[in-house]
N, C-alpha and C positions, 0 to 999 in steps of 0.2 A: 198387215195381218197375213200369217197362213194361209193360203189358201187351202179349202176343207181336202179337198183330195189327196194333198201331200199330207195333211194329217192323219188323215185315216191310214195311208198305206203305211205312214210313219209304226201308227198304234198297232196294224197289224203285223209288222214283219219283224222290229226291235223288240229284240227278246228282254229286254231289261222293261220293257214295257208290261211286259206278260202277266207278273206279279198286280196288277192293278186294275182294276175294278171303272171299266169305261161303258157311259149312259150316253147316248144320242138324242137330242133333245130337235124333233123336226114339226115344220109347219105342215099340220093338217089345213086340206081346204078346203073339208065338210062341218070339221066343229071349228074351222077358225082359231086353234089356239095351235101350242106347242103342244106336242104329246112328245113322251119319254119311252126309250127302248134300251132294252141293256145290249152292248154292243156283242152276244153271244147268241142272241136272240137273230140278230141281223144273217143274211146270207149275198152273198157278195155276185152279183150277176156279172157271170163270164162273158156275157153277149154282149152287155154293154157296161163299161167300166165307170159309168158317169153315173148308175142308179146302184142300189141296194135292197135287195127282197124282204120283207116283214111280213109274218104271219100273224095277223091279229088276233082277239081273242074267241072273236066266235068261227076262227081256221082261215080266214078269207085272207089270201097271198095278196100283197101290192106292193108294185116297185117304184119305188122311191128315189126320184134324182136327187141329187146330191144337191142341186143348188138350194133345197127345202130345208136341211140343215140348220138349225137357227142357233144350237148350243152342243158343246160336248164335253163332258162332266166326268173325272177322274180321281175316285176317289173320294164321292160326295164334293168336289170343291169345282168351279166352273173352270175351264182353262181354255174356253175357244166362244166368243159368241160373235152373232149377227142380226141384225133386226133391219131389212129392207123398208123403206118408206113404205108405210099402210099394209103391209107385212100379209100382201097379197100373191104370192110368188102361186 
């Protein structure tokens, strides 16, 4: 499998990728499931290159390491997943 990081930077920097329509599917660890982000939504932290900034919907920033990641979805169709044992990361 990919590993997620060389994915992402894959999805951010190949411009033939550009045209396409990319959802991040990560594990929350307060409602316990997967929650979905469109990947324009996301802000890429320059401090540290292993997390990603989301701004939720009631404004509140949080950064997001990468290994929380659990799907990432192009195009409506799944093309990257992971589900750690008890999917408590």
């Amino acid at each position: 499998m990919q590993p997620i990081h060389d994915l992402l930077a894959r999805i951010r920097w190949d411009p033939q990728l550009a045209q396409s329509r990319f959802r991040i599917g990560y594990w929350d660890r307060v409602t316990h499931e997967v929650l979905h982000a469109d990947l324009g939504e996301i802000a890429w932290d320059a401090d540290n290159p292993s997390f990603f900034d989301l701004t939720d919907d009631d404004g509140v920033a949080h950064s997001i390491p990468f290994h929380r990641v659990r799907e990432v979805w192009r195009d409506g169709s799944l093309i990257w997943q992971r589900h750690p044992a008890g999917d408590q990361a």
